[in-house]
N, C-alpha and C positions, 0 to 999 in steps of 0.2 A: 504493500500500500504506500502511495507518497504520502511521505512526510507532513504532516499541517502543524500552521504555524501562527501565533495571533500574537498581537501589538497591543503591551499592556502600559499604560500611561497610569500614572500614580497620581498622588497631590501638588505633589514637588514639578513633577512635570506640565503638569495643567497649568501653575503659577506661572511654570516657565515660558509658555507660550506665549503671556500677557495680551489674549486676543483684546485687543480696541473694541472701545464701546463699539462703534460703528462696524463693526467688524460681529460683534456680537449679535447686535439688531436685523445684521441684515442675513447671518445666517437662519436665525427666526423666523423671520419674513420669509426664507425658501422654503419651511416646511408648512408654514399657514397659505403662501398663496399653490404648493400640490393640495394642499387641504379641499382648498375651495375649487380647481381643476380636478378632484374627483381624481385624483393620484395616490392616494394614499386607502392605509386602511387602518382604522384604530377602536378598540376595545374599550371602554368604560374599565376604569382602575380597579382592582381588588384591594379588599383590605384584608391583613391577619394584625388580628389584638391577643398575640401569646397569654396574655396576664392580664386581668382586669384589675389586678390589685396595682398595675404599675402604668403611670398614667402614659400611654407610649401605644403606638402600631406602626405598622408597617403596609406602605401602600406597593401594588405591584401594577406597575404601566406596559399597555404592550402597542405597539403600532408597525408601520412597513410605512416606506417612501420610494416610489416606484421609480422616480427622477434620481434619487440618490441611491439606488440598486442598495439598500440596505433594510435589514427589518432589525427590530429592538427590542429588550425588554430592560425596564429599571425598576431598582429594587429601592426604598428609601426607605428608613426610618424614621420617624418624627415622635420623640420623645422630650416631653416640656421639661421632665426637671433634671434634664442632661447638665445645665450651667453649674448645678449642686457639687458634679463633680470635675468638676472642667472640660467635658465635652460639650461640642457644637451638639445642638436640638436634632439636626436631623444629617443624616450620611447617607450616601447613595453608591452604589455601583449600577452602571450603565454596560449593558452586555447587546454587541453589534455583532449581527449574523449575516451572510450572503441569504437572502432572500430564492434563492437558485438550489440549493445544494445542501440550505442548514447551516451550514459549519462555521464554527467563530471565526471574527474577525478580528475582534479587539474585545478589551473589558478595559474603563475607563473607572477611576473612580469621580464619583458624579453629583458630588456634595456644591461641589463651587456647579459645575455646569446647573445641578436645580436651581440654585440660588441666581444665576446670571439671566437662565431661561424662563423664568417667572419674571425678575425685572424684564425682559426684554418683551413679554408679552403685554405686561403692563403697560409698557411704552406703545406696543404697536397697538392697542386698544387704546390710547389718548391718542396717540396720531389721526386716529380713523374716527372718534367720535366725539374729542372735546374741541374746544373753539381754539382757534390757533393764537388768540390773544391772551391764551389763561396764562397769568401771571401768579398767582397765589396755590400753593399746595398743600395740602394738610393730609398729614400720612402719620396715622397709630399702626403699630407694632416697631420691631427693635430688632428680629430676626436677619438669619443671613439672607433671605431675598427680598426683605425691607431694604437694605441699601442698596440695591442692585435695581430695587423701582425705584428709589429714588436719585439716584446717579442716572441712570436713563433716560427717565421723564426728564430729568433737568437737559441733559443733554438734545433732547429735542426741543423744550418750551423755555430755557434760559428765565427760569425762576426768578421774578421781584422779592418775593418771600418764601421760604421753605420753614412749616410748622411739621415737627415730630413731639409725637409724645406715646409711652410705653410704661407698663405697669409699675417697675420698679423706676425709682429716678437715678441710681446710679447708672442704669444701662440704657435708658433714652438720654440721659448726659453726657456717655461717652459715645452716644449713636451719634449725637447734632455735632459734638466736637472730632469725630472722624468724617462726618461729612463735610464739615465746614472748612478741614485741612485739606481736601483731597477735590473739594470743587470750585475752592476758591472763594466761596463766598458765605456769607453768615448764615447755619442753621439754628435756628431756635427750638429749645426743647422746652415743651410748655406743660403744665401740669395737671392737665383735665384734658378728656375726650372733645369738650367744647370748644375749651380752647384751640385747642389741634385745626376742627372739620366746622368749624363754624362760617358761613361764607366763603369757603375757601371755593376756587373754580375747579380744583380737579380732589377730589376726596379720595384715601386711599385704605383702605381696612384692613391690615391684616398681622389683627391680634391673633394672641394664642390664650382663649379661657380653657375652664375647664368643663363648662357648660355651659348652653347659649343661653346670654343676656343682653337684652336689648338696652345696650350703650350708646349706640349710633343709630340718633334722632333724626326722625323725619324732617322734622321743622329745621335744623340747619342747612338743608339742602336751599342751595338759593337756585332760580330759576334760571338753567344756561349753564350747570352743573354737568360734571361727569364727576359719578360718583361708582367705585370699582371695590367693591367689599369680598374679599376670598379667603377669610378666617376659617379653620376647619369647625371650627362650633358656632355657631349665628352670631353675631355683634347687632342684628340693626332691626328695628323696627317690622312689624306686619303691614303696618302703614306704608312701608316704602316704594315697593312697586306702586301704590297708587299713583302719585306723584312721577310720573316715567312718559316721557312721551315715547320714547322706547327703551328697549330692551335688550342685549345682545348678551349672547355665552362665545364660550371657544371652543365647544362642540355638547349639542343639544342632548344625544345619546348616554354621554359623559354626567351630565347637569342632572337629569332625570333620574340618576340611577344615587344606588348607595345613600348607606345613611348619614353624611357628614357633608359639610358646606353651608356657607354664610346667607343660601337661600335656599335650604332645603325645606322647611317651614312654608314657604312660597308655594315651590309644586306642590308640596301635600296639600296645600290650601286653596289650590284650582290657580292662584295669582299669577303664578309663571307657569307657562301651557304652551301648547302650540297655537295656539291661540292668539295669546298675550305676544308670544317672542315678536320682536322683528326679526331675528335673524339669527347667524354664527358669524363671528370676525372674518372668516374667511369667505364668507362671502364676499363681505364688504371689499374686504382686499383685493376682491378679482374682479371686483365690479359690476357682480349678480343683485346686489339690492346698495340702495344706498346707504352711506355711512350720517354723520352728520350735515343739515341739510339744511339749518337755522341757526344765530344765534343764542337765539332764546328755548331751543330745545332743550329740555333736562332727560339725560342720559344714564341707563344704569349698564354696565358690562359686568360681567360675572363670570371670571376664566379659573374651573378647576385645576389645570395645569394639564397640560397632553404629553403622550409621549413621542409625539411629532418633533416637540420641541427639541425634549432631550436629544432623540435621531438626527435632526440638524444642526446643534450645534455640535454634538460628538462628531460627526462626519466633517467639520468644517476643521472642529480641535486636530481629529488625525491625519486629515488633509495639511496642516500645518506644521504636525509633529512630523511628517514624513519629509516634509521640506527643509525641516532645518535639522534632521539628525534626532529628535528626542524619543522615548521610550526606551522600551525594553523587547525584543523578542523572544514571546515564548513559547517550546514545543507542546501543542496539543498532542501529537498523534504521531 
């Protein structure tokens, strides 16, 4: 039998590639606009909760990109009181296969890739649905894909003001002062929910409770808003979707399913339906329905995380590790 061989990129490696923001957004945008050309094929996530006694699970993502001749699966953990003992919340490994044949191609470790490809969806969901003038951002949670939406979005809308705020205040304090060093300009770390999402033009949610509580008020939605809530446990209101001139997810199948997400309460409640939806981002992205179309439209998007994403930026990471020499090669077989 020949030999097989697969390309194992670590954390050290990932860092080393230092893909550019824009470099990150636009590998994103190649797996959302196959998404919306009917290129791809993706699964609604699995969950395993090993232990109920420990507040922690583990999602499993599957998808294929037909353009990138690769299929995927990623494994994450998302465990809250990982900080307790010095690890990051959540770790991932990303496993890329020939779509052809099966057989591994690479295993990434995919802790920073979740974290970058969630900001970077974030981003291509304000590109596509908030007003190109929004100036003002209010972003709760503290997590590693909280800086990565907020480093992004800035990077498209060049923020007048950035509010964060996070449960504990040491750690939305050292969130606003690592942003503030690294984008140049002043974050503010504020000390209420209110504070944070109150008139802000693009609202961003994504706390970690430990059961859903409606923190995130209807009533600070101002009209002309895009408001993007994707806490694994609800943060906002039943009221919310009323107030929507529309609606968008980052794949509907995904949204409907499973018991966890910041609008899950929604479906069960008839409010978000096929009905209600306008759309999937990738639609908008390719041009099948329109994106934002007013300024006065108030906007909600709601992206459980794909594994589209992951497959595009991993494919974009190995495409670049292979360019300049990094990883490891290892024998499968």
């Amino acid at each position: 039998m020949t030999s097989i061989h697969l390309t194992w990129l670590n954390g050290p490696d990932i860092e080393a590639l230092a893909l550019t923001d824009d470099e990150i957004i636009a590998a994103v945008e190649t797996g959302l606009m196959a998404q919306g050309r009917g290129e791809t094929v993706i699964e609604p996530r699995m969950h395993l909760v090993p232990d109920p006694a420990v507040k922690g699970h583990f999602n499993v993502l599957r998808g294929y990109i037909a353009p990138l001749k690769l299929a995927g699966v990623k494994i994450v953990g998302d465990f809250v009181e990982n900080y307790k003992r010095g690890l990051p919340s959540e770790m991932a490994l990303l496993n890329l296969f020939d779509p052809t044949t099966g057989m591994p191609v690479a295993i990434l470790d995919a802790t920073a890739i979740t974290d970058m490809r969630t900001g970077a969806l974030t981003a291509l969901g304000a590109k596509y649905l908030a007003r190109r003038n929004s100036r003002v951002l209010g972003h709760v949670g503290a997590r590693g894909t909280a800086y990565w939406n907020v480093r992004l979005l800035d990077r498209l809308f060049d923020f007048a003001e950035i509010r964060v705020h996070s449960r504990r205040p040491e750690s939305r304090n050292a969130f606003a002062e690592r942003l503030t060093a690294d984008l140049g300009k002043k974050v503010v770390a504020v000390d209420s929910w209110q504070a944070c999402l109150d008139g802000a033009d693009i609202m961003v949610e994504a706390s970690r409770l430990d059961r859903p509580e409606p923190l995130f008020r209807t009533a600070w939605v101002k009209k002309g808003a895009l408001a993007i809530p994707y806490g694994t446990m609800s943060a906002v209101e039943l009221s919310l979707t009323d107030i929507m001139d529309k609606m968008v997810v980052d794949d509907w199948g995904q949204a409907r399913a499973g018991k966890f997400g910041a609008l899950r309460a929604h479906v069960d409640a008839g409010k978000l339906s096929e009905a209600t939806l306008h759309g999937e981002l990738c639609e908008i992205a390719v041009g099948k329905k329109p994106g934002r179309e007013r300024d006065d439209e108030t906007i909600l998007f709601w992206h459980r995380g794909l594994s589209l994403s992951d497959i595009a930026l991993g494919h974009a990471m190995l495409a670049k590790a292979t360019r300049q020499g990094i990883g490891q090669q290892l024998r499968f077989a």
